[in-house]
Structure formats: structure tokens, C-alpha cells
C-alpha positions in Angstrom: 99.9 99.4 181.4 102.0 101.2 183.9 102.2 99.8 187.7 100.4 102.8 188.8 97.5 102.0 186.4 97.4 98.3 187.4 96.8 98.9 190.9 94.3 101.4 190.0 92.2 98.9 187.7 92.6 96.6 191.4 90.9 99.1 193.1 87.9 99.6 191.0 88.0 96.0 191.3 87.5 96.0 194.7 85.1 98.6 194.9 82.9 96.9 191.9 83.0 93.6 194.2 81.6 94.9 197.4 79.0 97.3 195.6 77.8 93.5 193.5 78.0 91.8 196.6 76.0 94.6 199.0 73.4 94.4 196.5 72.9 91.1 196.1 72.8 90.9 199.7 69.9 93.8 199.9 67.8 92.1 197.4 68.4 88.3 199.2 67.8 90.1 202.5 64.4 91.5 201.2 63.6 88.1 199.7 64.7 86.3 203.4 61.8 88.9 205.5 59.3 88.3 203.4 60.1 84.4 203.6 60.5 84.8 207.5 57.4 86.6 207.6 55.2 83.6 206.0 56.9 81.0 207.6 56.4 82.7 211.1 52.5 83.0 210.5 52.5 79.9 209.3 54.1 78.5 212.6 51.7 80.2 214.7 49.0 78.3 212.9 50.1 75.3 213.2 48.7 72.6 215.6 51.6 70.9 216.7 50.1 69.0 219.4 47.7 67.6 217.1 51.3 66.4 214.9 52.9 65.3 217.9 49.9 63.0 219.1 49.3 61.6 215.6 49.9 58.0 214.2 49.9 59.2 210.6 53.2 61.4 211.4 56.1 60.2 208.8 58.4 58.2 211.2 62.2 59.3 211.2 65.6 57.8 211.3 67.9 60.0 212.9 71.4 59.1 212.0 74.0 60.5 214.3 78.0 59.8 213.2 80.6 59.9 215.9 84.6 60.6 216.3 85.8 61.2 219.2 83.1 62.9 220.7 83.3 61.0 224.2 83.4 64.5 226.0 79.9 65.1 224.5 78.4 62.3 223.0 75.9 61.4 226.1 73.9 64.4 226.1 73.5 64.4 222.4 71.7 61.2 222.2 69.7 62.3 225.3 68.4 65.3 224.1 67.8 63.2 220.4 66.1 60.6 222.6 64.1 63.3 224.3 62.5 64.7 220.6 58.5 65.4 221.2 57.7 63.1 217.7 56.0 60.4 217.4 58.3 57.8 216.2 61.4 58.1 215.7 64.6 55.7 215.8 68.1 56.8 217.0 71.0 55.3 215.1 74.7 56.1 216.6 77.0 55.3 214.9 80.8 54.9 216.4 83.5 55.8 213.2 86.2 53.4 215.0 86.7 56.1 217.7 89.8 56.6 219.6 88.6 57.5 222.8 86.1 56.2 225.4 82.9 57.2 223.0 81.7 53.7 222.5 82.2 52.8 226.2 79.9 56.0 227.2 77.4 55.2 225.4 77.6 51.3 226.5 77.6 52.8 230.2 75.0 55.5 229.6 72.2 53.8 227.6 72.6 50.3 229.1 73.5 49.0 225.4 73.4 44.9 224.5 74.9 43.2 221.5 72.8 41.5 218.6 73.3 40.2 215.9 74.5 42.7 212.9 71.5 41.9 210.3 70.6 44.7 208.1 70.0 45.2 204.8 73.1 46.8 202.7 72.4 48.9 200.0 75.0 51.4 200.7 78.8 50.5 200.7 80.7 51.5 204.2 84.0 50.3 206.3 83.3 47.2 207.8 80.8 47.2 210.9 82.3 45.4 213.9 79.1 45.6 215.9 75.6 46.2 216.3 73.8 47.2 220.1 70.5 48.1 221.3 69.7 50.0 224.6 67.7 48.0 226.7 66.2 51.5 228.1 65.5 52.9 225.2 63.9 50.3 222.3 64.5 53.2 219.7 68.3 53.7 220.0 70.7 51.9 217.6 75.1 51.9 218.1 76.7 50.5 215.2 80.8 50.4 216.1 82.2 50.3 212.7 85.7 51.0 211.4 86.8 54.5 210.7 85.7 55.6 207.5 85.1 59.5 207.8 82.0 61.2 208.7 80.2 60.2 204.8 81.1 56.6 205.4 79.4 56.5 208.7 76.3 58.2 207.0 75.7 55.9 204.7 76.7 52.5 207.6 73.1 54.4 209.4 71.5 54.5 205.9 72.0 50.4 205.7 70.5 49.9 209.7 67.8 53.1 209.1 64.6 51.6 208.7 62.4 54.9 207.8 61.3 56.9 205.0 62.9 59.6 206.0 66.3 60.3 207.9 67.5 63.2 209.7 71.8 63.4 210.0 72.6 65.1 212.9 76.2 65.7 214.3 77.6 64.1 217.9 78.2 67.5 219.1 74.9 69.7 219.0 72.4 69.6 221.8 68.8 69.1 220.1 65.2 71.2 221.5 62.9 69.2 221.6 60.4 70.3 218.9 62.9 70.3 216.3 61.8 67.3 214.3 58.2 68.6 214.9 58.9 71.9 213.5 61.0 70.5 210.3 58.5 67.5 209.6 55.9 69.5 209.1 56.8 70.0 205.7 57.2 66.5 204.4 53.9 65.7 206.1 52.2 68.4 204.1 53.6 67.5 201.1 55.7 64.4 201.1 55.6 63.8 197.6 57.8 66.9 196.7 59.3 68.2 199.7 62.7 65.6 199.4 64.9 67.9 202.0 64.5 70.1 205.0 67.0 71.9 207.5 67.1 75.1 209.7 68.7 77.0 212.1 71.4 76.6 214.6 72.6 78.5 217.4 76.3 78.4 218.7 77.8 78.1 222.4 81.5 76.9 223.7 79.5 74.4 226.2 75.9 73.2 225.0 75.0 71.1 227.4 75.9 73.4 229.9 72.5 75.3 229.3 74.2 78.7 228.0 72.6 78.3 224.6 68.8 77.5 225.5 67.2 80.9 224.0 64.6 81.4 226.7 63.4 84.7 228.6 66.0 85.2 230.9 69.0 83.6 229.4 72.4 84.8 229.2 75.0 84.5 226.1 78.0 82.6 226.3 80.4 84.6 227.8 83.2 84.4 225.1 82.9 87.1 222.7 85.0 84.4 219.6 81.5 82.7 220.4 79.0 85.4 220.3 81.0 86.4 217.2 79.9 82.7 215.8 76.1 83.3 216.6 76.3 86.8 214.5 77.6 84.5 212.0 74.8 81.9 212.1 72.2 84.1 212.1 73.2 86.1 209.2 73.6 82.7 207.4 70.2 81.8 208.2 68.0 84.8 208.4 69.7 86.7 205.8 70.4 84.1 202.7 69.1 80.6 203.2 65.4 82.1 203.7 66.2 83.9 200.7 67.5 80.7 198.6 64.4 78.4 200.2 61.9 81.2 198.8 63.7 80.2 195.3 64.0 76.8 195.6 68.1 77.1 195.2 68.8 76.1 198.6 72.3 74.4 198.3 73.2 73.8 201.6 71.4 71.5 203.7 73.7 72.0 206.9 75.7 68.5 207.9 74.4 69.5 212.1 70.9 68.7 211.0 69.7 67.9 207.9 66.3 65.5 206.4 66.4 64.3 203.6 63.8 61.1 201.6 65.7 58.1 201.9 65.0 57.1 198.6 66.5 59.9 197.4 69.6 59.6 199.6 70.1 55.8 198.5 69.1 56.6 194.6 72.2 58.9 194.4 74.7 56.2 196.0 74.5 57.4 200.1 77.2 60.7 201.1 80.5 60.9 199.2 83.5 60.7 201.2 85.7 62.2 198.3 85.2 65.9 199.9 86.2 67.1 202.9 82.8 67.7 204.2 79.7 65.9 202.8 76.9 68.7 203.6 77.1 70.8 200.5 78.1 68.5 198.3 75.3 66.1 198.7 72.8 69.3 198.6 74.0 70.2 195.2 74.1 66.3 193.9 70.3 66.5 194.5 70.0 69.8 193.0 72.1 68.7 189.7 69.8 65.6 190.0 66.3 66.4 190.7 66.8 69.6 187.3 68.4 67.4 184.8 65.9 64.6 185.7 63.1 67.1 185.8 61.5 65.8 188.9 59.3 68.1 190.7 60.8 69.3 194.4 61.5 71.4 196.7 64.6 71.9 199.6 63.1 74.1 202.7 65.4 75.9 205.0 63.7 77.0 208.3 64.4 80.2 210.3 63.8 78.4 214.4 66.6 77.2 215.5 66.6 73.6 216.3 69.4 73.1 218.5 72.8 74.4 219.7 76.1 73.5 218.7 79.9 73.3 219.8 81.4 76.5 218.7 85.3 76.3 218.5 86.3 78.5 221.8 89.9 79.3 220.9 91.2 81.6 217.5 93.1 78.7 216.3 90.2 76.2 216.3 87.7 78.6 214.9 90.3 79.3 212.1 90.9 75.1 211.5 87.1 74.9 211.2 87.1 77.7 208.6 89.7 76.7 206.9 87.7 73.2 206.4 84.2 75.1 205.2 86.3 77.1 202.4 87.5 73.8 201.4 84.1 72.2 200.8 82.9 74.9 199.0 85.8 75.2 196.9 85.3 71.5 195.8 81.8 71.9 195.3 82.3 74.6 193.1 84.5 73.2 191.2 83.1 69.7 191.2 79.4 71.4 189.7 81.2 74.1 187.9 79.3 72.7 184.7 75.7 74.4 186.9 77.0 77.8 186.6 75.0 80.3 184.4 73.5 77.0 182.5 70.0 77.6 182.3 69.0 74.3 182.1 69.5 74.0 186.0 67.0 77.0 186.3 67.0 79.1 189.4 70.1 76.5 190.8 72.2 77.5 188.1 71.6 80.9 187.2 71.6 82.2 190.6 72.8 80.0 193.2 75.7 78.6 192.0 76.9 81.8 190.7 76.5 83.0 194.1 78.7 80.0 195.8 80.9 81.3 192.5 81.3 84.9 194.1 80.2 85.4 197.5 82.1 82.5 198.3 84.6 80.6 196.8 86.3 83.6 195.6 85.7 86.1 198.5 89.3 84.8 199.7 90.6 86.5 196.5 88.9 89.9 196.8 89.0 89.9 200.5 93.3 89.3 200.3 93.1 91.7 197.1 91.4 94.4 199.3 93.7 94.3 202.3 96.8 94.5 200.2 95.7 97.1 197.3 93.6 99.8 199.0 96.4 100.3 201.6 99.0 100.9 198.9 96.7 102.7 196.6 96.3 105.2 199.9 100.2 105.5 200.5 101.0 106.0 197.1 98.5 108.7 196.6 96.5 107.1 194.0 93.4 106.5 196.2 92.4 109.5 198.2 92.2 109.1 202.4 88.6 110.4 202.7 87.8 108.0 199.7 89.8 105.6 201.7 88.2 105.9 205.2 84.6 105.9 203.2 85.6 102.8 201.5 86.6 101.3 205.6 83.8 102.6 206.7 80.8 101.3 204.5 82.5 98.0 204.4 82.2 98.2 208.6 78.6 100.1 207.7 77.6 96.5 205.6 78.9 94.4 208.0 76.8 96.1 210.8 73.9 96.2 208.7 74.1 92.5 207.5 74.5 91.4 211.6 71.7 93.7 212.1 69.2 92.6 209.9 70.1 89.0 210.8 69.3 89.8 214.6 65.7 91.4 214.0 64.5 88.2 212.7 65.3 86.2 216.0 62.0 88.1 217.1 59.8 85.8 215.1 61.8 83.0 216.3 60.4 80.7 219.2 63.6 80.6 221.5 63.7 84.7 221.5 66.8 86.6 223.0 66.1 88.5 225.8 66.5 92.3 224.4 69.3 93.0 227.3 71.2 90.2 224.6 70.0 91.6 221.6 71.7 94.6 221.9 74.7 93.1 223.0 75.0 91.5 219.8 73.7 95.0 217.8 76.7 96.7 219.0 79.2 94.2 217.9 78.2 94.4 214.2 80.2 97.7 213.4 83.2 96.8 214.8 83.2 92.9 213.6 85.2 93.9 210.5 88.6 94.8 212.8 87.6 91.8 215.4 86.6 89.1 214.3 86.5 89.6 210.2 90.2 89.5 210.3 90.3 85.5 211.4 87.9 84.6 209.2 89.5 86.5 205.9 92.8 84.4 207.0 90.8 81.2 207.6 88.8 81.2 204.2 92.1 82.7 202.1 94.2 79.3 204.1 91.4 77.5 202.9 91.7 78.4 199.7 95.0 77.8 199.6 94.8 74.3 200.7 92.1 73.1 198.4 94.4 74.2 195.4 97.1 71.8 197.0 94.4 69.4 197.1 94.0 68.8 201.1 91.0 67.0 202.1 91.5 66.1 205.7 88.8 66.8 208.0 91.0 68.8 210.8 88.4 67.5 213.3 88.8 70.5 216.2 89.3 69.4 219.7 86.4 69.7 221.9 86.8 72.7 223.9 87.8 72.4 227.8 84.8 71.1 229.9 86.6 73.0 233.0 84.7 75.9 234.7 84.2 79.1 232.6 86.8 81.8 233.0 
């Protein structure tokens, strides 16, 4: 095969990938509204004062690991202490931080020694100390040593007292409703619903108020952030509706996820042998509850619950990135024996092949395309208009995906003003020259890294808390 035929073969190559993947996308997409659709209705009938009132509520254990997070770790736990549910228990836990987290809390929550009884079923680092608030009977610190975000999970999963816990992360800012809205589920059927998350939104200062989604609000000014909101949302509305509907849900995000603690503790607590513990865990259960043949299901929820620290700066979004390509890498690779196998039903003939191809080798086709079609062009072997038509649906799909991601905010209850809306409608076409670019080098240098083997973390500083510029 001559040179000029190889590079040919590369560029049906690349065409065949994003015709596959735009139409596995349509058909998720289609899957996601109808999904959106039920679960809206389904909100609006809900009586949630009557669950909020209620002493047969499932109580929760909200397990919130912390590194570093001195900057923001205060209004965290406030807004988790400020959760309209009727009992609940806050359980901080300080990874043998660095900075001043542990004294902020002390400071802020008024927090007293005891004595560090608690049952351990789960191994961890070595806990140094145990506090409770004297303001607040249902807040927890444990100040352990540093053990990674996994080992500080499971240290909350020996103190956690409750059937089922909630692990949160010590930079999101937390609505109120959100256990409300995501408990529902268990409480309805607590017998087979063994996991629940939902939706996020994004802003470079969330206790600064610029991500609460009421009538009248205002996006955060940075465009890198508004760029990470598109994102979220077409996570959410467009392909974990979709996987919920199918019951091949396989990522129950690390920023807020429930899960039945007996579950949690039956498959050893988080494993800290991946750089992130979120997916990993979601497809343990998966591999667990098929070949087990145990009845269950794994929602994912369209409302956003809460908003979270968005990296402010190209080089921090790209270090985060970097670290989600990672996990998924391992995951893959970890659970490769789920792909196509029948015997892990809808989890292994669709959604691992999906983690497969849409995302642990999109680095591959994304690198392929940047470098082939452009040479296929100048050589003469790809025509221009074929060439622009090619640039142009790619932009035309990425539009379309954003798009379709931001009509379903309607049925959520913190609704963008439509003055924002249509902010974020014109940034979909021309995503793929912005902000596509960082994120194709981010998940290619992630890529890269997990075939050397890297597992560090590359915890992001917290963005500057001066004013806005």
C-alpha cells in the first residue's frame, strides 16, 4: 500500500468515526428527552414537603474528603449543613492537609475533641483525630493522614453511621433540596435503587453566588468557565439521561454521588489504585451487581444539585482533563473483560463499548483527524469543499450537541434566564476552534500519561479569591 493510499484509508477513518459517533449521539440524545421528559413530570408531582417533614425518610451520611481546600472548605460544609432533609450527618474528613483546612473548620464550626471510637470495617491511613461541632450535633471532622481522596472515603465509611452515604467533594457549593431531590429514589424503592447522582453546574467562584440558577442571575464572567457549563450540560442532559433510561449508567460523579452502604462496604470501600475513584467504583458495582445477578438500578438525575469550582486558567482546565482521560483509561482497561460480553447485558454491550470509543480512544481519532485531513487537503487527495464540509459538520455537531444540552435546562428547577441561554447557544458553533482545541490536547496528554503509567492526582490550585477582572 502506497503512502498516498494509507493516508487515504486514515481519512475514511476519520470520517467513519464521527458519522458512528454523531449517531450514537442522535439516538442517546433521543433516549436522554424522553428520560428528561418523565423525570420532569415526575418532579412536578412530587410532594417534597411532605419528604422533607417525614420521619420515615432514609437518613444519610454525607462524607465530604478534603485536601487543601482551606480557601473553600467553610462554605461547603455550610451549605451541606444547610440541606432541607430530615436527618442527615456531616462527616469531614481532613486527608493530612497542608494548609490551614483543619484550623477553619475548628474556627468555623466551634469543633471539640472526642474520643476516636468507631467501628472499622474499611482499611484507611491512620486517623489522628476525631471532633464534633458543638453548634452543629450532626457534623463529624476526622483529621487523618494523607491517603488520597479513596482512602479518605472509606476513613467516613468507618465513622458513617447510615444506610446510605452521599460523597460529596470540598469544593462544590450544595442547593439545598439536593438530597431531597436524589432520595426520592431510594425511598421509593430502596430495595433496588443501590446508587443515585445528578447534575452539576460550574462557576470560577461558587460561593460567590455567580452559579445560583435563579431568574435574574448572571453567568460567570469567564468564557474558559461558561465553556465548562456547555460541557456539563451536554454530559448530563445528553448521555447520562440516556445511560440511566438503560440502566448502564457508569459514572456516578465523585462531586456528589449516593450510594447503599452495604454495597459500598461489600465491595471493600473506594480503591485508591486509580487516579480518580468515581468511575471506577461505578463500574465495580456494575461488574458486580450482573455477574451476581442481583436486581438494581443506578439513576442519574437531570437538576442540578449544586455548583462546583471550575478551573479558571487554560493550564488548570487542561491538568484536570488530563486527570479525567486518565481514569477512564484505567477503567477501560481495568474492565476490558465487560466489553461486548453479553453476560454483563446492557453494561457490556453498550456502555462499555461506549467508554471504549467515545472515550478512551477519542484522543486517537481526535490527534488522527487534526494531522491527516490537513495533509490529505495539501496533498490533493481530499478535496477543499469536501474538506471545509468535513470542518464544518464537525462545528455543525458540536453546536448541535451544546444545543440540545441547553433546551433541557428548561425542565430544570434553577432555569437560566433566556438573556443566558442564548449566550451559551451562540458559543456552540464556534466551540470546536475555542475551546475544543484544549480539551483535544488535554485528553490526548492524558492519554499519554496513562500509558506511562501516571497516577497522580494533579490536584488544581483553587482559583484566585481576588475581585473579578
Amino acid at each position: 500500500m502506497t503512502a498516498s493510499q494509507l493516508l487515504f484509508v486514515g481519512v475514511l477513518l476519520c470520517l467513519g468515526y464521527l458519522g458512528v459517533v454523531s449517531v450514537f449521539y442522535v439516538v442517546l440524545i433521543a433516549i436522554s428527552r424522553r428520560e428528561l421528559q418523565e423525570v420532569a413530570d415526575d418532579d412536578q408531582n412530587e410532594n417534597y414537603e411532605l419528604l422533607s417533614e417525614s420521619r420515615f425518610s432514609i437518613p444519610v451520611s454525607v462524607l465530604v474528603p478534603a485536601y487543601n481546600e482551606g480557601r473553600v472548605i467553610e462554605n461547603t460544609v455550610r451549605s451541606l449543613l444547610a440541606l432541607d432533609y430530615p436527618e442527615f450527618e456531616v462527616i469531614v474528613v481532613n486527608d493530612g492537609s497542608t494548609d490551614d483546612s483543619l484550623d477553619v473548620l475548628r474556627r468555623a464550626f466551634s469543633l471539640e475533641a472526642r474520643p476516636p471510637i468507631f467501628r472499622r470495617q474499611l482499611e484507611s491511613r491512620p486517623i489522628r483525630g476525631l471532633y464534633r461541632s458543638r453548634v452543629f450535633p450532626n457534623l463529624v471532622v476526622v483529621d487523618k493522614a494523607n491517603g488520597g481522596k479513596a482512602d479518605a472515603l472509606n476513613a467516613a465509611m468507618n465513622v458513617a453511621r447510615y444506610r446510605y452515604v452521599c460523597a460529596v467533594d470540598g469544593d462544590t457549593i450544595y442547593y439545598r433540596d439536593a438530597l431531597l431531590r436524589t432520595m426520592r429514589y431510594p425511598m421509593r424503592d430502596p430495595a433496588t435503587v443501590i446508587g443515585v447522582t445528578s447534575n452539576l453546574t460550574t462557576s470560577s467562584r461558587p460561593e460567590e453566588g455567580l452559579c445560583q440558577l435563579v431568574s435574574g442571575s448572571k453567568l460567570d464572567p469567564r468564557w474558559l468557565t461558561r465553556y465548562q457549563l456547555i460541557d456539563f450540560l451536554r454530559a448530563f442532559n445528553n448521555s447520562r439521561l440516556g445511560w440511566s433510561r438503560g440502566n448502564f449508567m457508569l459514572c456516578s460523579m465523585g462531586a456528589f454521588a449516593i450510594w447503599r452502604r452495604d454495597i459500598v462496604l461489600d465491595l471493600g470501600g473506594f480503591s485508591g489504585d486509580f487516579t480518580c475513584e468515581d468511575i471506577e467504583f461505578t463500574f465495580r458495582v456494575h461488574e458486580h451487581m450482573r455477574r451476581t445477578k442481583q436486581p438494581y438500578r443506578i439513576v442519574a438525575m437531570p437538576q442540578s444539585i449544586g455548583c462546583t469550582e471550575g478551573p479558571d486558567t487554560v493550564s488548570r482546565l487542561i491538568s484536570q482533563r488530563a486527570r479525567w482521560q486518565r481514569v477512564i483509561s484505567e477503567t477501560v482497561w481495568h474492565y476490558r473483560r465487560m466489553l461486548f460480553n453479553p453476560r454483563y447485558g446492557a453494561v457490556g454491550l453498550v456502555g462499555a463499548p461506549y467508554y471504549l470509543f467515545v472515550e478512551a480512544l477519542a484522543p486517537v481519532f481526535q490527534v488522527l483527524s487534526l494531522v491527516i485531513l490537513p495533509l490529505a487537503w495539501w496533498l490533493g487527495l481530499l478535496d477543499w469543499r469536501l474538506f471545509l464540509l468535513f470542518t464544518g459538520a464537525v462545528a455543525f455537531t458540536n453546536g448541535f450537541l451544546a444545543n440540545m444540552a441547553l433546551l433541557g435546562t428548561s425542565r430544570d428547577q434553577h432555569t437560566y434566564p433566556v438573556r443566558d441561554l442564548l449566550r451559551l447557544i451562540l458559543m456552540g458553533p464556534i466551540e470546536l476552534f475555542t475551546y475544543r482545541p484544549v480539551l483535544i490536547y488535554a485528553q490526548a496528554l492524558g492519554l499519554f500519561e496513562f500509558l506511562r503509567g501516571k497516577k497522580a492526582w494533579d490536584k488544581f490550585e483553587r482559583n484566585s479569591r481576588s475581585a473579578l477582572s
